[in-house]
N, C-alpha and C positions, 0 to 999 in steps of 0.2 A: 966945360962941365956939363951943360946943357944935352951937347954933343953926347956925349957918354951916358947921359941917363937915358938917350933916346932910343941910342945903340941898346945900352941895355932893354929898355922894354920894348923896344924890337924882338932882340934874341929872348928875349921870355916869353911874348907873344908866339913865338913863333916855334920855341919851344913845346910849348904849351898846345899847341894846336899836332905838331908829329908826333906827342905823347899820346895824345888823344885817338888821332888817326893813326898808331902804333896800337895804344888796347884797341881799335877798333878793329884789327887788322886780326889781333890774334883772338879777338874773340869770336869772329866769320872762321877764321881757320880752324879753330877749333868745334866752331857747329857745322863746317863740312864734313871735318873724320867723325866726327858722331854719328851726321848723317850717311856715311856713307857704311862706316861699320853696321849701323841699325839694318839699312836697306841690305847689305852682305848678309846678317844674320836672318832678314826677315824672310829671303831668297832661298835658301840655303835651310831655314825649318818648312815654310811652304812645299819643296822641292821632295822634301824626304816626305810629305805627309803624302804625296799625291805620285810618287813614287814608291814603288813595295821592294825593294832589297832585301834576300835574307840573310841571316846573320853568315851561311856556309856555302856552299857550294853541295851541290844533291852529292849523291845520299845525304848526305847531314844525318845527324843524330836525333832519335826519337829520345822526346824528353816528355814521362810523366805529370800534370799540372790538374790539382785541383783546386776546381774553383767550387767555394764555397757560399750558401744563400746567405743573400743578402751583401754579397761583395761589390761596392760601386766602380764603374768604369777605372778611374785611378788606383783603386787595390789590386784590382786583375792586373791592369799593367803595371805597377810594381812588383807583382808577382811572376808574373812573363818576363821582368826583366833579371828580377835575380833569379830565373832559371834558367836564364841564356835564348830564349827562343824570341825574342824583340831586341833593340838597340837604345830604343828611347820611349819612355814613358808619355811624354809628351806626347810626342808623335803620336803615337799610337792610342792615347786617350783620344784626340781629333780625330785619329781615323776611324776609331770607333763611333762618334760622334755622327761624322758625316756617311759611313757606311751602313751605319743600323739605324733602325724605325723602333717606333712602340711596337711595333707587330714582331720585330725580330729582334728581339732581346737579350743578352748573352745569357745562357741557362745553365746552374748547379753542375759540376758533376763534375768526373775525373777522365781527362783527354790524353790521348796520344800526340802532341805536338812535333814538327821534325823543326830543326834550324836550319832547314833548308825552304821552307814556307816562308813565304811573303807575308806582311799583313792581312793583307785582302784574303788569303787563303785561311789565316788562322781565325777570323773573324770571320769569315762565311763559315768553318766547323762549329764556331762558338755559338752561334745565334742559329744551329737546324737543331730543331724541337730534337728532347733525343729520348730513344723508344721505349728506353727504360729511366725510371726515376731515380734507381741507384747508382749505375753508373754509363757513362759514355766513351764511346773508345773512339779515336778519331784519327785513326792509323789509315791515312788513305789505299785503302784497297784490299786494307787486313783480313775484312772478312772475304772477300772475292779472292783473295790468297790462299784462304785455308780452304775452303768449300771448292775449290779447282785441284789443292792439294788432296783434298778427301777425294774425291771424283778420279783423281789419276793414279791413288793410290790401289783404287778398287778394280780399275782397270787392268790395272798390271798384277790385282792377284787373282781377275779373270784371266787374263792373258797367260801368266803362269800356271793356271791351271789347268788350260787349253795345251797349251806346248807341252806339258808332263802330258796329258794323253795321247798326244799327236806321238812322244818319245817310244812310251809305253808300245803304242802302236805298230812304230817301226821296229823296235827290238824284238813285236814279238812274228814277223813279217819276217825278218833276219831268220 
């Protein structure tokens, strides 16, 4: 009898102790995949903050966006997101965070955005002083587009107008 109870708290002792180092087992298991998912997500929001991807591939699409006074960093980027021209709010609040200064502060007003811009690119538009205080157009190169389009326009209706006299000329030389 003696025997048998010994045996027993033996096997209880000893029970008791691989129950123990059993929760203990699965509770390190389980603060590794914590650990390790946290460290994967922390990797993976760092990476995109310090990385500029745009949402397209160029051309992309010019998407109208205004931004209104008195909008704080997180309004703009919720509003850049549901217009499609960012990916993540987050993100892109930090990168406005670490990209701009009090000196260079995102300013009012109504932008040309493409979703082919990177962050970096839509937030260097956002924080250049803009000329006018009603509105801001931020179509890279829009105005050097039209002002070359006027220029070549004008050319070719000197140039047409050159080549009608040069015609005239010859017709009247015939």
């Amino acid at each position: 009898m003696k025997k048998k109870k010994d045996r027993l708290k033996t096997l209880d002792t000893l029970t008791r102790i691989l129950s123990r180092f059993g929760i203990r087992i699965v509770i390190y298991a389980a603060l590794a995949v914590l650990f390790y998912v946290g460290i994967t997500k922390a990797y993976a929001f760092g990476y995109s903050v310090f990385t500029s991807d745009p949402i397209s591939v160029p051309p992309g699409t010019d998407i109208v966006v205004t931004i209104e006074d008195g909008m704080d960093s997180q309004q703009i980027a919720e509003l850049l997101k549901e217009k499609g021209v960012i990916r993540d709010e987050q993100v892109f609040t930090v990168q406005e965070l670490l990209y701009t200064s009090k000196k260079h502060k995102i300013y009012p007003g109504t932008y040309t955005l493409n979703t082919s811009w990177g962050a970096t690119e839509i937030i260097d538009l956002l924080t250049k002083e803009p000329e006018t205080t009603e509105e801001t157009t931020a179509l890279a190169g829009a105005a050097d587009a039209a002002k070359q389009s006027k220029e070549n326009s004008s050319e070719n209706a000197e140039g047409s107008a050159g080549s009608t006299e040069n015609t005239k000329k010859t017709e009247a030389e015939d």
